[in-house]
C-alpha positions as a printed NumPy array, in Angstrom:
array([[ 98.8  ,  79.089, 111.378],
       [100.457,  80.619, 114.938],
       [103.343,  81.894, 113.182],
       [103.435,  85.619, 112.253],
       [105.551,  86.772, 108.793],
       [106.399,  89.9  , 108.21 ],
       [107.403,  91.118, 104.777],
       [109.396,  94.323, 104.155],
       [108.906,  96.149, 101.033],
       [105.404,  96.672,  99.423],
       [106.67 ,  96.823,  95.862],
       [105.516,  93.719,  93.131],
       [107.472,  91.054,  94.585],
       [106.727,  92.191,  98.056],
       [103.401,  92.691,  98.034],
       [102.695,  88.899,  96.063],
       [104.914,  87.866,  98.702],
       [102.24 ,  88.977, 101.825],
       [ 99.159,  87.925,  99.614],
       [100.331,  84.398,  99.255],
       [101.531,  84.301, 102.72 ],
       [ 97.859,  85.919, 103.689],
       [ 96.279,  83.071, 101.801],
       [ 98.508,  80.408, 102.686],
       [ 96.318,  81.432, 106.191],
       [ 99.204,  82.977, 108.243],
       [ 98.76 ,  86.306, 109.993],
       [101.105,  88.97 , 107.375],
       [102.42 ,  92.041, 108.116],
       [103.184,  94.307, 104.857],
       [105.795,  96.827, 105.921],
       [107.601,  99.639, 103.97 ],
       [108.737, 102.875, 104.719],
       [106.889, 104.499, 101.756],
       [103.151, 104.905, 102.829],
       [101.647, 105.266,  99.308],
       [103.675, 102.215,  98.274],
       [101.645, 100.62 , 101.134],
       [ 97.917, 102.078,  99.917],
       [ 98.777, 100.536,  96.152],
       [100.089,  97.387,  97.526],
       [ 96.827,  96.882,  99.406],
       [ 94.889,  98.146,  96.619],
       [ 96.386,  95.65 ,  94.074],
       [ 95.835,  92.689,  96.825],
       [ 92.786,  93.493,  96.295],
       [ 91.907,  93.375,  92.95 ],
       [ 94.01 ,  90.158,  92.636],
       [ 91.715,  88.901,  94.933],
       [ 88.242,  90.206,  93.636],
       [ 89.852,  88.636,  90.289],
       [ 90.252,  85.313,  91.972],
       [ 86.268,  85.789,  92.821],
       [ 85.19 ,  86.503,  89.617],
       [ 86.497,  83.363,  88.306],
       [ 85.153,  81.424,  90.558],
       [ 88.671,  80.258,  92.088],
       [ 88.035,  81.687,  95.674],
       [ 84.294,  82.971,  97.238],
       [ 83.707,  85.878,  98.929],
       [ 84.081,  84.416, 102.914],
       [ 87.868,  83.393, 101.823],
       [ 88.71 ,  86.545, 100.268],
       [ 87.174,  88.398, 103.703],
       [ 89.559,  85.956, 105.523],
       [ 92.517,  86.754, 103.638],
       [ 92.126,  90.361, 103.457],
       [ 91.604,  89.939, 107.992],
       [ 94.646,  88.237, 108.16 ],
       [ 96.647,  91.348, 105.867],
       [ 97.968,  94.251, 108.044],
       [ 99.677,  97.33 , 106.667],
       [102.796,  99.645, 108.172],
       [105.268, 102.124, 107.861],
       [106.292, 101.911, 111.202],
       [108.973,  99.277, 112.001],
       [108.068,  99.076, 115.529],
       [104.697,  96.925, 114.531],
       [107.508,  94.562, 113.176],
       [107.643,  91.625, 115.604],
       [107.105,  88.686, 113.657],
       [108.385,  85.266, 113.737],
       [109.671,  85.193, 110.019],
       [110.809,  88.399, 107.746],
       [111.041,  87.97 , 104.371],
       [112.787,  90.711, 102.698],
       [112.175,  92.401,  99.435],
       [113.74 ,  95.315,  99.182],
       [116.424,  97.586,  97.345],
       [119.139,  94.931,  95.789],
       [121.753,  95.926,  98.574],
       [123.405,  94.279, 100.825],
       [124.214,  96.867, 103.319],
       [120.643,  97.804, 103.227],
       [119.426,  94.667, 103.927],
       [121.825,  93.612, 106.959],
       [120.688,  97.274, 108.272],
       [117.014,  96.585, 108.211],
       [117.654,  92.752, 109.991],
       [119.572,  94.15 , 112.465],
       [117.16 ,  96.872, 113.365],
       [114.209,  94.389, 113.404],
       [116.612,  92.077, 115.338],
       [116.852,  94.567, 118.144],
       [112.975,  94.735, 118.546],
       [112.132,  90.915, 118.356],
       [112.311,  87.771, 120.16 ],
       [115.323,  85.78 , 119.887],
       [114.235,  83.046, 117.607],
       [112.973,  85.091, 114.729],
       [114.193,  83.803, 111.357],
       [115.388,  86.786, 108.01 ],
       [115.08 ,  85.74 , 104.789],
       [115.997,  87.617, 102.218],
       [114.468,  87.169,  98.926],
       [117.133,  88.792,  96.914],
       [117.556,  87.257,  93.416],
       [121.492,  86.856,  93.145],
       [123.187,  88.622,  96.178],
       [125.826,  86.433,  97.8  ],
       [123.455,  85.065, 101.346],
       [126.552,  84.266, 103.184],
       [127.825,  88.227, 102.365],
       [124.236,  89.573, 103.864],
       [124.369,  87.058, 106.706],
       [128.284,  88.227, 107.873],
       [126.645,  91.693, 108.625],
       [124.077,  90.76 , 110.812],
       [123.812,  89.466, 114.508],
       [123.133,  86.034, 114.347],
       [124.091,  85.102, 110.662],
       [122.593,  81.607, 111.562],
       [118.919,  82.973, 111.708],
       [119.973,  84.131, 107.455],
       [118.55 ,  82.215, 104.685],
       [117.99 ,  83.185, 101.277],
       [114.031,  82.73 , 100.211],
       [113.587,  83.133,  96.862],
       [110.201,  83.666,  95.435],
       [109.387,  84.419,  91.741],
       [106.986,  86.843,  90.073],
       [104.149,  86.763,  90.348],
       [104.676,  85.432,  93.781],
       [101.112,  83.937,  94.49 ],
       [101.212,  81.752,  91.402],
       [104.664,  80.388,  90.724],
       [105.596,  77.382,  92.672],
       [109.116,  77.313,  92.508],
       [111.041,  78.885,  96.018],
       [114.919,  78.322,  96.174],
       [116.027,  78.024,  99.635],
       [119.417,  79.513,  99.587],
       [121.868,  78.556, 102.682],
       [124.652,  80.881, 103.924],
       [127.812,  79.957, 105.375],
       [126.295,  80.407, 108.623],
       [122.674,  79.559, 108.008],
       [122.033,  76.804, 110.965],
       [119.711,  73.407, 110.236],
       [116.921,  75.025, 112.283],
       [116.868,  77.631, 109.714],
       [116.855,  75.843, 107.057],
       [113.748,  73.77 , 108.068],
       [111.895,  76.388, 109.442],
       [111.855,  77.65 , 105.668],
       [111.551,  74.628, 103.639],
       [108.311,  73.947, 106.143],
       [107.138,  77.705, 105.691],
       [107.163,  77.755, 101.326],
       [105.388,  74.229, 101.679],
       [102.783,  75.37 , 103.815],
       [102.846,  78.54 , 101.704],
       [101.453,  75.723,  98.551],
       [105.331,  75.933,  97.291],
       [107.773,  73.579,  96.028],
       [111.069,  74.568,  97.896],
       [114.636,  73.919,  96.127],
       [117.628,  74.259,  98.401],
       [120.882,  76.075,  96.34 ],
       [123.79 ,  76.574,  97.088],
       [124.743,  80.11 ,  97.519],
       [126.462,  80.963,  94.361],
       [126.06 ,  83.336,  91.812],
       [122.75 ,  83.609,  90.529],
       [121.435,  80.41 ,  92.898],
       [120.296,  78.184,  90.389],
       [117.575,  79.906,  88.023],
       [119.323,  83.055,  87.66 ],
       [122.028,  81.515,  86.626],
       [120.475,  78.964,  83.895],
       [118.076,  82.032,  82.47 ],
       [120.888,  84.377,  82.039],
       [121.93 ,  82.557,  78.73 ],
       [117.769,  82.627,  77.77 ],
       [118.   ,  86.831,  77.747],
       [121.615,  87.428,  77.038],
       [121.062,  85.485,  73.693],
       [118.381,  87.015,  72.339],
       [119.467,  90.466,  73.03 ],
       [122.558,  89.685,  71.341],
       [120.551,  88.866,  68.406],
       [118.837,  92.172,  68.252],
       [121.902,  94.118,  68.903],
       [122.641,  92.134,  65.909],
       [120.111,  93.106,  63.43 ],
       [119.164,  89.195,  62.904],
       [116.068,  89.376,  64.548],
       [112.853,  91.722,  66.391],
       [111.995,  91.656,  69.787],
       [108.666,  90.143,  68.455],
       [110.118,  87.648,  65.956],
       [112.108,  86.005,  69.118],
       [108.945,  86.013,  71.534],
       [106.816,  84.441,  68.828],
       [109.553,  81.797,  67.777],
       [110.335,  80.933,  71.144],
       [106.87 ,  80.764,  72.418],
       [105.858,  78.612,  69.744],
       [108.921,  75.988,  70.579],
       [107.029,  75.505,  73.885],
       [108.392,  78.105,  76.154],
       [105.131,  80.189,  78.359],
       [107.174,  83.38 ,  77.162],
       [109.611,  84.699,  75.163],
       [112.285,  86.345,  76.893],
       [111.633,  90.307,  75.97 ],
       [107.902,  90.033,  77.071],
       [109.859,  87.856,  80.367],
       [111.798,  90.382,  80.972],
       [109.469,  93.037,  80.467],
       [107.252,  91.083,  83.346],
       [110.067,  90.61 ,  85.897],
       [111.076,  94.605,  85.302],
       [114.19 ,  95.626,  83.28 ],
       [115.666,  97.164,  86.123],
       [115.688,  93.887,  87.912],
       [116.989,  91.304,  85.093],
       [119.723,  93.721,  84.409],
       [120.718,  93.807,  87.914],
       [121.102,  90.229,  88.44 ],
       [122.513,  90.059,  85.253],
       [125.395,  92.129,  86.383],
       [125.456,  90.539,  89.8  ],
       [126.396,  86.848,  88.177],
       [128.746,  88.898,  85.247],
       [130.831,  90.503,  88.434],
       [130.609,  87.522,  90.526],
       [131.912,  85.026,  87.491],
       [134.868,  87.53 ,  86.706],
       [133.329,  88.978,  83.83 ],
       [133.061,  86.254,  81.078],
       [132.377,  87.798,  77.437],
       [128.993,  85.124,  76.85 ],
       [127.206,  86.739,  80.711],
       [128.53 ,  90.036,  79.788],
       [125.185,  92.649,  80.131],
       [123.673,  93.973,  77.152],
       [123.58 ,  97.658,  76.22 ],
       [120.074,  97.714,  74.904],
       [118.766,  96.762,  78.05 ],
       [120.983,  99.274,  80.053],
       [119.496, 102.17 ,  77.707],
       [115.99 , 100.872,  79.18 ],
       [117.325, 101.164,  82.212],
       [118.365, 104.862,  81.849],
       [115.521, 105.623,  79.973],
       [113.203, 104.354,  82.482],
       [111.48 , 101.94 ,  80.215],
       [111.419,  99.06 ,  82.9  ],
       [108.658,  96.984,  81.607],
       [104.884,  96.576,  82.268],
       [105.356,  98.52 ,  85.837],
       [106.278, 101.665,  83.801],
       [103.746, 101.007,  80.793],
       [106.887, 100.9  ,  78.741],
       [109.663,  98.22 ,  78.099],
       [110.623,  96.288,  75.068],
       [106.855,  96.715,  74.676],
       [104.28 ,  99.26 ,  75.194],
       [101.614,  98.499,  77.869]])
């Protein structure tokens, strides 16, 4: 693979995001600004793929290969890539801010995605130079497993964009969807119902956080939504559950639960904090 991806922000989703790209065989980049985030990011890549070894799903050689093709930074001026994917802090301002610095440094061809999981693409893409090189790339935890990649076009995005990134998440092993940019794309918006629901129910006293996992699991579903949500991170699915709320005018059936904005405050954010709707 020639091309050269860069991906900015070392937490979960940007970190999966590098390892798949690393074993998808392109040369990755791992930036963020936070060097320790950087040293756990490469220590979990890692032990995901030492995991991979152990059960037989990868040898040795590959994993040496993989690991060759990782690089780490906290210095944006070893960003020059041919592809940024973004995974940082849910803000738009901050986002436009850190393409347009890295647009200043590269080659004028370079393509920013952001993998935000409900921010409006087109909104993102009117803050930057070139809004046509702005795509939405939506990956899904954890990154280096799940298939699924919505390709989310802005107002703005061009067709040379938008190819460049359905051929990147197929050569990545994933199975690209192209949304329209609405609220929630399409996942975020279907799933919202899936947690809303069964929070609702608690709040209500008709059911446990267990009960729903177990009854839902058993109806065919991987997971039930609490131990979902506790996976993804609280502070996340709240977030995006706000986003769609907001964006939708505020109907009563997407309105955000209060049990899961006490996790927020109470820092209970799921399996990254040893502590969510279940203890870890």
């Amino acid at each position: 693979m020639d091309r050269i991806i860069c991906v900015c922000g070392a937490g979960t989703m940007g970190s999966g995001i590098a390892e798949a790209a690393a074993q998808a065989g392109f040369h990755t980049l791992l930036y963020d600004v936070n060097a320790g985030k950087l040293a756990n990011a490469q220590q979990n890549i890692a032990g995901n793929l030492q995991m991979l070894v152990n059960k037989k799903k990868l040898d040795s050689g590959s994993m040496e290969n993989i690991i060759s093709r990782l690089h780490f930074s906290n210095n944006m001026n070893d960003c020059i890539a041919d592809i940024f994917i973004e995974a940082i802090v849910e803000d738009p301002k901050v986002k436009a801010g850190l393409f347009n610095q890295l647009n200043e440094i590269n080659h004028s061809e370079v393509v920013f995605a952001t993998n935000t999981s409900s921010l409006s693409v087109s909104e993102i893409a009117s803050q930057v130079m070139h809004p046509e090189r702005v795509i939405g790339m939506h990956f899904f935890n954890p990154a280096p497993i799940m298939k699924l990649v919505e390709v989310i076009s802005g107002s703005k995005t061009s067709q040379e964009t938008i190819a460049s990134i359905f051929l990147l998440a197929k050569q990545m092993g994933k199975t690209p969807v192209l949304c329209k940019d609405a609220p929630g794309f399409i996942v975020n918006h279907v799933a919202r119902p899936y947690y809303l629901e069964a929070l609702r129910l608690v709040e209500d006293g008709n059911a446990t956080y267990e009960e729903i996992d177990k009854l839902m699991e058993s109806a065919g579903f991987k997971m039930g939504p609490f131990a979902l949500m506790d996976l993804i991170g609280n502070d996340i699915n709240y977030a995006v559950s706000c986003s769609v709320y907001n964006a939708l005018n505020k109907p009563e059936r997407l309105k955000p639960s209060a049990i899961q904005k006490d996790k927020l405050t109470n820092g209970e954010l799921g399996r990254k904090t040893k502590k969510g709707y279940y203890i870890y």
